[in-house]
C-alpha positions as a LaTeX table, in Angstrom:
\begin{tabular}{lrrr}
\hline
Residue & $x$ (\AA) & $y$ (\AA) & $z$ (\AA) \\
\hline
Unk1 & $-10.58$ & 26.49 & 13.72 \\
Unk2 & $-11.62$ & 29.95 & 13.48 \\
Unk3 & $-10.38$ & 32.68 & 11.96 \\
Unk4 & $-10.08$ & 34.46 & 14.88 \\
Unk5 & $-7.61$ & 32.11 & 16.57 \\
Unk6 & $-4.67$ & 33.79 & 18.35 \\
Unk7 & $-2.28$ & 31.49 & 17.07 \\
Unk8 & 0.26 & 32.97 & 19.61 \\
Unk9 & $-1.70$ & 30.59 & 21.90 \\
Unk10 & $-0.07$ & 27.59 & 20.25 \\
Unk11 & 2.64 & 25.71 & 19.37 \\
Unk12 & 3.45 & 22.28 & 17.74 \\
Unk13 & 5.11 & 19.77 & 19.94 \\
Unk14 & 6.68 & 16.63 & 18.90 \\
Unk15 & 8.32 & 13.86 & 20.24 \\
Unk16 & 11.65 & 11.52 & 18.00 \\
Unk17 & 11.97 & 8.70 & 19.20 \\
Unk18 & 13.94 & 5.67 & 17.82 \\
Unk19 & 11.16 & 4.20 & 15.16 \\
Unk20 & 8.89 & 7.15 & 15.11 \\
Unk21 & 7.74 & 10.59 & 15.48 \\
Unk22 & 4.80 & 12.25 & 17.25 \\
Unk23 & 3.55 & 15.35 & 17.55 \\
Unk24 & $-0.15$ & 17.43 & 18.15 \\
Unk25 & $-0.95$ & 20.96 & 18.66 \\
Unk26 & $-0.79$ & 22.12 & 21.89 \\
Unk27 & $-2.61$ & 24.95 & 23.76 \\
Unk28 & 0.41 & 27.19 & 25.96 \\
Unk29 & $-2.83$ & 28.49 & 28.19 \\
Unk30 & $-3.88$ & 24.89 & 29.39 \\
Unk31 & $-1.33$ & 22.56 & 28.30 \\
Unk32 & $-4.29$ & 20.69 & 26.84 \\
Unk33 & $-3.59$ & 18.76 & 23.87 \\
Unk34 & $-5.93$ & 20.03 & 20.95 \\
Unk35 & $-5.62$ & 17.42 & 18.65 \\
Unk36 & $-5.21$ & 14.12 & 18.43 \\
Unk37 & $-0.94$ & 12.80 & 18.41 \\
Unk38 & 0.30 & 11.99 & 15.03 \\
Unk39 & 2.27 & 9.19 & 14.65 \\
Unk40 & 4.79 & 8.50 & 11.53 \\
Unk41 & 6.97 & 6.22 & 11.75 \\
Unk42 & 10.79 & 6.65 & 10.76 \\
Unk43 & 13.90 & 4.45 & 9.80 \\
Unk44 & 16.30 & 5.81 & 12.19 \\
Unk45 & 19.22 & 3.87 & 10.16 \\
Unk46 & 17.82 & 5.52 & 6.66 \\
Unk47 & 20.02 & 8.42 & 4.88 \\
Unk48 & 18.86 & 11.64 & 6.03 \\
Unk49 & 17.12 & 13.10 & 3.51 \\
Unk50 & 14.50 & 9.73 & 4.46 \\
Unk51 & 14.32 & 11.00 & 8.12 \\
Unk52 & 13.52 & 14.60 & 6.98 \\
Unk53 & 10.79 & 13.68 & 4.62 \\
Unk54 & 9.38 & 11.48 & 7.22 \\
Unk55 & 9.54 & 14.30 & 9.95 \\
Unk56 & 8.55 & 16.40 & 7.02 \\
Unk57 & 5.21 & 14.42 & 6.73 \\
Unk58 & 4.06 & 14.03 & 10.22 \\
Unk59 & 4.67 & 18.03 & 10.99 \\
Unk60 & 2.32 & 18.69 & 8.11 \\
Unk61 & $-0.26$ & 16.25 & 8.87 \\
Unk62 & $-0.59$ & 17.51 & 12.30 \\
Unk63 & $-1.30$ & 21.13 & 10.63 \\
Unk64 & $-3.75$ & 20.10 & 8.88 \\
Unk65 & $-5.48$ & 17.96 & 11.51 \\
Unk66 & $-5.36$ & 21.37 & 13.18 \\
Unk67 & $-6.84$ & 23.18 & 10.26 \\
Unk68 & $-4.96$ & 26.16 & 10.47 \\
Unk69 & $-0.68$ & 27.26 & 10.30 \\
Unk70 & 1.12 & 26.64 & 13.46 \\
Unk71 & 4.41 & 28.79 & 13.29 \\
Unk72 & 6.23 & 27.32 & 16.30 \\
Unk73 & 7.45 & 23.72 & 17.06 \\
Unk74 & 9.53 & 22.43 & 19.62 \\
Unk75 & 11.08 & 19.01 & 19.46 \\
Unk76 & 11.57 & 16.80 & 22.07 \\
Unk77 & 14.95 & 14.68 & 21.08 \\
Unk78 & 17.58 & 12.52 & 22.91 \\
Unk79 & 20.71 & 13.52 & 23.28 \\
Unk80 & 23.99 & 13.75 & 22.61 \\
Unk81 & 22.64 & 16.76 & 20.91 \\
Unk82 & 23.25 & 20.89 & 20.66 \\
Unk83 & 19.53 & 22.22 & 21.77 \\
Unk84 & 21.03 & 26.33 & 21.36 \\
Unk85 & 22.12 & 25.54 & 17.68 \\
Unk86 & 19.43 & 22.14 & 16.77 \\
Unk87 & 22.31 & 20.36 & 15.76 \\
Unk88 & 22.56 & 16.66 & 16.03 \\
Unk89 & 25.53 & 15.13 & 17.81 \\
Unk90 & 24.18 & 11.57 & 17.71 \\
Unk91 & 26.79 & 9.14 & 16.86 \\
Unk92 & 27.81 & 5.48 & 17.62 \\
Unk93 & 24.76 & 4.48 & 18.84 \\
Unk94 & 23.04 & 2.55 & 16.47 \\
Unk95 & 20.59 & 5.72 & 15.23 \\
Unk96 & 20.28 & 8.73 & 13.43 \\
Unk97 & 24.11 & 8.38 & 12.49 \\
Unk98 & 23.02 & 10.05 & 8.84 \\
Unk99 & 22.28 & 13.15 & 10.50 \\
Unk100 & 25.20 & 13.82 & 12.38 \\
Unk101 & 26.02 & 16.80 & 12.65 \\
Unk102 & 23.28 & 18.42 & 10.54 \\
Unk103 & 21.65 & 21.62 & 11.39 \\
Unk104 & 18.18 & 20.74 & 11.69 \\
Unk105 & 16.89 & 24.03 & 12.41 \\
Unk106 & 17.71 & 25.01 & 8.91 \\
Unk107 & 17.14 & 22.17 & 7.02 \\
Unk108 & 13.58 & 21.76 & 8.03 \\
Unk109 & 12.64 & 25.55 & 7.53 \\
Unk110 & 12.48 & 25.37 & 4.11 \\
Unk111 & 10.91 & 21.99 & 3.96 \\
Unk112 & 7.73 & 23.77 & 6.48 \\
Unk113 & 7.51 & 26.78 & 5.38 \\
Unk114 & 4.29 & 25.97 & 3.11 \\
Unk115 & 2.38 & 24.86 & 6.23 \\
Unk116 & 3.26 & 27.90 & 7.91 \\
Unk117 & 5.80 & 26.78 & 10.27 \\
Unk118 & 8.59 & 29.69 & 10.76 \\
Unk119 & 10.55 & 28.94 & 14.36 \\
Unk120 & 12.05 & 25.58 & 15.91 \\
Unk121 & 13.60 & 25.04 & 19.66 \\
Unk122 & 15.01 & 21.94 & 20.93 \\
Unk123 & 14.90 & 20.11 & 24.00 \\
Unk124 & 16.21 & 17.21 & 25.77 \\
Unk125 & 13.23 & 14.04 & 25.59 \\
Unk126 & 13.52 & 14.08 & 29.66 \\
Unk127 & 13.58 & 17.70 & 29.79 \\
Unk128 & 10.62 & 18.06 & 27.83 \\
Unk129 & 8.95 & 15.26 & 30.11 \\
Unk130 & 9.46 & 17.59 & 32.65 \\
Unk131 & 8.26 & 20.92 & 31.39 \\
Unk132 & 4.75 & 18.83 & 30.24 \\
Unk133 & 3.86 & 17.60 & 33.25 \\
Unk134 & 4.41 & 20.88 & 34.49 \\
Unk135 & 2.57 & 22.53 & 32.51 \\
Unk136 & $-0.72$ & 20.40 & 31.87 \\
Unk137 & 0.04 & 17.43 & 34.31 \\
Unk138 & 0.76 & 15.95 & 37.61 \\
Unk139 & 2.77 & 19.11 & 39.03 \\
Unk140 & 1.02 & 21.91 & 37.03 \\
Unk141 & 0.12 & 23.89 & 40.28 \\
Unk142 & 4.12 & 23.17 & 41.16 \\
Unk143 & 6.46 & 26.34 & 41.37 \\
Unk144 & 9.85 & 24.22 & 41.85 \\
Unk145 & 10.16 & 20.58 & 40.70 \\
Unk146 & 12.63 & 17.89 & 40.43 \\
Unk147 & 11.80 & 15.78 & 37.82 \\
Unk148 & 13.49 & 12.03 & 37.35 \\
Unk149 & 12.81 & 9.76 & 34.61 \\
Unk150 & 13.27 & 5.83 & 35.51 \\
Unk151 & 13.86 & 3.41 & 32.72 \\
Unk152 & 16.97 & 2.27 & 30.60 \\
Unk153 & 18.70 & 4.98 & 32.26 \\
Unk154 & 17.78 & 8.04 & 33.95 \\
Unk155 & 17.02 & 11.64 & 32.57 \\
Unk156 & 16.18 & 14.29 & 34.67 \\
Unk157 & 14.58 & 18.24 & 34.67 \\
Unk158 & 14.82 & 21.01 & 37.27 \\
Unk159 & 11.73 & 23.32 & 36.43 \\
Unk160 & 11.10 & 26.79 & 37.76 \\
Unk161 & 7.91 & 28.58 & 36.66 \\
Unk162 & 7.41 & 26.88 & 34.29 \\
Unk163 & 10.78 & 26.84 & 32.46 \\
Unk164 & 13.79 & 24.73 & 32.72 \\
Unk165 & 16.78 & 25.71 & 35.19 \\
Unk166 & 20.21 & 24.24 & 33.72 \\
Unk167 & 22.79 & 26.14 & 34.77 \\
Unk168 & 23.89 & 27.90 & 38.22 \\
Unk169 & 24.60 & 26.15 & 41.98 \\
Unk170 & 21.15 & 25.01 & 42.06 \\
Unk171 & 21.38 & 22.20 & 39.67 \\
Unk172 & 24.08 & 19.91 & 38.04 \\
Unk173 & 25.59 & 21.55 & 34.84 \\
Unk174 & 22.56 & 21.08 & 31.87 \\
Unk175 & 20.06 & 20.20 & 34.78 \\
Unk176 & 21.39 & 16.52 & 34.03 \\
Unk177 & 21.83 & 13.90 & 37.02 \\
Unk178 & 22.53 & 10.82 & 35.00 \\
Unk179 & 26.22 & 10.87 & 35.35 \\
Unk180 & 26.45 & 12.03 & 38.91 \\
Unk181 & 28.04 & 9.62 & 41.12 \\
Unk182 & 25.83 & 7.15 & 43.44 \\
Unk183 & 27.06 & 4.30 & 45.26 \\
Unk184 & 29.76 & 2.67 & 43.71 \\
Unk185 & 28.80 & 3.54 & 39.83 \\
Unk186 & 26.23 & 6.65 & 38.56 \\
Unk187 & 22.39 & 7.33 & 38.63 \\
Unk188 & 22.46 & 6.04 & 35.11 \\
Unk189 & 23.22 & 2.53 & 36.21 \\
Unk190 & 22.09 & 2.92 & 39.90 \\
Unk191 & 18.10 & 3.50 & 38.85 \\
Unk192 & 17.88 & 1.65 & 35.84 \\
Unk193 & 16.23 & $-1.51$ & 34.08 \\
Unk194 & 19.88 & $-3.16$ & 34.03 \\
Unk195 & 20.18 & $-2.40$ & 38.40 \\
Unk196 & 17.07 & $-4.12$ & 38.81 \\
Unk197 & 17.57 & $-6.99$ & 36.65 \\
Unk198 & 21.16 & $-7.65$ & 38.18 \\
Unk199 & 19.66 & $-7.07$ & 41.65 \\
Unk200 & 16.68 & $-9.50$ & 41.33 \\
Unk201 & 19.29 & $-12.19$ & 39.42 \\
Unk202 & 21.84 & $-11.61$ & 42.88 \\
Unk203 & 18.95 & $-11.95$ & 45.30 \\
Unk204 & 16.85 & $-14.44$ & 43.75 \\
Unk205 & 19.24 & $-16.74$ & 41.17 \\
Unk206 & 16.95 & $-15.91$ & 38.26 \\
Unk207 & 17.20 & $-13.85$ & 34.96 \\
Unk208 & 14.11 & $-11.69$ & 34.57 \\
Unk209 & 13.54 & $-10.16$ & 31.22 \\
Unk210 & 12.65 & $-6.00$ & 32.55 \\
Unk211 & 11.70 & $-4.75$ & 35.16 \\
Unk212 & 7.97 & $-5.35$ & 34.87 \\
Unk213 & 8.67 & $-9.16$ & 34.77 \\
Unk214 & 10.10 & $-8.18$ & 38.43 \\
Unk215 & 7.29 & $-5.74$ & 39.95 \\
Unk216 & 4.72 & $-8.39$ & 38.36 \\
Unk217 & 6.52 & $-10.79$ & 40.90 \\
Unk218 & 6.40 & $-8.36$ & 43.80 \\
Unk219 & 2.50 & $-7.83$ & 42.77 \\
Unk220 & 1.90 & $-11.74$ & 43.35 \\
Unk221 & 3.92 & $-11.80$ & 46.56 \\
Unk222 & 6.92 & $-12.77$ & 45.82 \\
Unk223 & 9.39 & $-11.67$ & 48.67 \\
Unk224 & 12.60 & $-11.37$ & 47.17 \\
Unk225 & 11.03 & $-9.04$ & 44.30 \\
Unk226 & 9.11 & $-6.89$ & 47.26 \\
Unk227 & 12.57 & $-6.34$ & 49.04 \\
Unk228 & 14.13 & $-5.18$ & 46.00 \\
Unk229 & 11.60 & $-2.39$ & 45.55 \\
Unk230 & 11.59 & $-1.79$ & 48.86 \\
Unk231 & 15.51 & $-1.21$ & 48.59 \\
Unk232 & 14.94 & 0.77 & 45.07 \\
Unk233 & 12.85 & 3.09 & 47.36 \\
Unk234 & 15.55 & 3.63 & 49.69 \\
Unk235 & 18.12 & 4.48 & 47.66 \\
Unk236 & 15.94 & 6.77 & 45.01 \\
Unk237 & 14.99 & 8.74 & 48.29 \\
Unk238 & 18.83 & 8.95 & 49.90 \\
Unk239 & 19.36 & 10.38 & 46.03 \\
Unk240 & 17.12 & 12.66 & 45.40 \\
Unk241 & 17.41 & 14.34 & 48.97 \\
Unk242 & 20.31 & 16.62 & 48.21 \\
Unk243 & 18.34 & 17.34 & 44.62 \\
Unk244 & 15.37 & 18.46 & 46.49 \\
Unk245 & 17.74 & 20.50 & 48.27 \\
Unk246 & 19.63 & 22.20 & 46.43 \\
Unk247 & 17.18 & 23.26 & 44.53 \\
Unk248 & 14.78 & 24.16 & 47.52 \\
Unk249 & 11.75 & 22.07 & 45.63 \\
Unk250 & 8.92 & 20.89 & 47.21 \\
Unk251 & 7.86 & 18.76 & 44.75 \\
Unk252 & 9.74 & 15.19 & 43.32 \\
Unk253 & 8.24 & 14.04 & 40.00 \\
Unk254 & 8.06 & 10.76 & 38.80 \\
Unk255 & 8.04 & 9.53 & 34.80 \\
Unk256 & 9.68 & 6.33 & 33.37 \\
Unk257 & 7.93 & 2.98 & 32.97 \\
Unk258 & 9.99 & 1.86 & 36.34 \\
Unk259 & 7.64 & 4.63 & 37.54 \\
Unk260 & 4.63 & 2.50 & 36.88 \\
Unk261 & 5.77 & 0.12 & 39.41 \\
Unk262 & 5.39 & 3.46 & 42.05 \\
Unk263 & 3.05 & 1.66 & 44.22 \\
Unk264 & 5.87 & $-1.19$ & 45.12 \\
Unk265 & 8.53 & 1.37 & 45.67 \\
Unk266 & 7.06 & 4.74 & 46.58 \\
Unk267 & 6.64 & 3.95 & 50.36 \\
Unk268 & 10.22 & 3.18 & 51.08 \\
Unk269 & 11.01 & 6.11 & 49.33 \\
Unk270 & 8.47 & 8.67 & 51.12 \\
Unk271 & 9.49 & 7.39 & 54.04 \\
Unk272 & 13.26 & 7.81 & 53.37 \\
Unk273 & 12.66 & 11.72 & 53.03 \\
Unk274 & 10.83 & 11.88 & 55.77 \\
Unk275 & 12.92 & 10.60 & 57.89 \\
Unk276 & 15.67 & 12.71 & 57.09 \\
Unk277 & 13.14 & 16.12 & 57.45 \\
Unk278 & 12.20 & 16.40 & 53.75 \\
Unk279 & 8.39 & 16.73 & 53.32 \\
Unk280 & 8.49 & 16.86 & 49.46 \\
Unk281 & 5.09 & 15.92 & 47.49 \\
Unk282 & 5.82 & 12.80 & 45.32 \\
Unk283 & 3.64 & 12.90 & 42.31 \\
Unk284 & 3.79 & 10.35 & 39.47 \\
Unk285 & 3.76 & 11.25 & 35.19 \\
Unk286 & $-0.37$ & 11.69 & 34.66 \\
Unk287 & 0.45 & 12.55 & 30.62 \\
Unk288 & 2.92 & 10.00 & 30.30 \\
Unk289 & 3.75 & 9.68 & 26.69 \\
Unk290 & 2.25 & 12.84 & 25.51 \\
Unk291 & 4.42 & 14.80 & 28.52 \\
Unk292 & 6.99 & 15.12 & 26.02 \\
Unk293 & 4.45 & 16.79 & 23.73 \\
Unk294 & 3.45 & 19.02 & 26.01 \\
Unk295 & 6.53 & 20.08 & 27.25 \\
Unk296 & 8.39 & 20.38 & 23.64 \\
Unk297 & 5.55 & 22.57 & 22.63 \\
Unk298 & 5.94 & 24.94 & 25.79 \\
Unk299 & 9.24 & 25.92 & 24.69 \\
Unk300 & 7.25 & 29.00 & 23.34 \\
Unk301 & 5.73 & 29.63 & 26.58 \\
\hline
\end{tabular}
């Protein structure tokens, strides 16, 4: 790197997840990734001077794959946690229970400091999916974007310019959808692994294992598992129409590995805005793991 580098230009961005960390160095210009993710992985049950040292460790080793001090790093972590203060409020849930609690913005300083690292910000995982992809993926040329994530549950973003919207009429209170109230139960449930499982086991008689093992059966013909997409479609689209709304976006974007199955569900969807006068762009997670890189690092943006 040389030693002309405006290091302004950068930030570290890394990703917790349950068994590991990752994080690269990210350019705030492009959104390009400059160098290759780092991956350490971590004992979420271990005390928590374990899961500092092994945070520790993968922060400096992506300095030095960088060559040169990084001062900024954003984290991408899932909640319950305080992103203003970087304290964890993760409890009861089978991880991270040791650091509870713990202000992580000031127990890591000191631990950094020799690599150069000076400033942490926190964001939520789905957040941060959001802010990537806006920044170096499918809806970087996006001004206003709804962002859903479709897996175990459902996270969400509302991004304008560039930078997260999570308070005002605009959006629900944090920009968070997964509690709002859908059907007869919440978005959470409604969109999730577990709705398509339940669905497929109602409709067909048969206990699938995700919801690949489903959209593999759609792929091969199977009726029953077409329908259900077809139906997932629907009722994403009936959701997301007073999101789009509200927040007078243009632009719905995709992440989540139920998003991988796009192609099975996307048309009942499009066609569910359209017909009720929405002409938002659908666009699908192009980054897809690294989006939370991305977008953790552009915290500094």
């Amino acid at each position: 790197m040389s030693e002309t580098t405006d290091i302004t230009k950068f930030a570290i961005g890394a990703d917790i997840g349950g068994s590991h960390i990752c994080s690269a160095v990210v350019n705030l210009s492009t959104g390009e990734i400059c160098t290759e993710p780092f991956v350490t992985p971590v004992d979420c049950h271990a005390e928590a001077s374990a899961i500092l040292e092994a945070w520790q460790a993968n922060l400096e080793g992506t300095v030095a794959l960088f060559g040169k001090s990084v001062p900024a790093v954003g984290l991408a972590i899932p909640g319950p946690f305080d992103y203003a203060r970087g304290v964890s409020l993760i409890s009861g849930v089978g991880k991270y229970d040791s650091i509870y609690g713990l202000d992580l913005k000031s127990t890591l300083l000191p631990r950094l400091r020799g690599c150069g690292v000076s400033q942490f910000r926190f964001v939520n995982d789905a957040s941060a999916f959001a802010l990537g992809e806006c920044l170096g993926g499918a809806a970087r040329v996006s001004d206003r974007v709804v962002a859903l994530t479709l897996g175990t549950g459902v996270g969400s973003g509302f991004v304008a310019g560039r930078h997260l919207v999570e308070q005002g009429p605009e959006v629900p209170a944090n920009g968070w959808v997964y509690h709002l109230p859908f059907e007869n139960s919440i978005a959470d449930d409604a969109f999730s692994t577990r709705w398509i499982c339940r669905r497929f086991r109602q409709l067909a008689g048969i206990d699938v294992d995700g919801a690949k093992d489903v959209a593999d059966r759609a792929t091969a013909g199977d009726p029953q598992a077409l329908g259900l997409f077809e139906e997932y479609g629907q009722r994403l689209g009936s959701f997301a129409l007073p999101l789009l709304r509200n927040f007078s976006s243009h632009t719905l974007l995709l992440g989540g590995n139920i998003s991988r199955a796009y192609n099975l569900f996307g048309p009942a969807l499009e066609q569910t805005l359209n017909s009720n006068g929405n002409n938002a762009e659908v666009k699908v997670s192009t980054l897809l793991d690294r989006a939370a890189l991305v977008g953790a690092a552009s915290l500094f943006i």
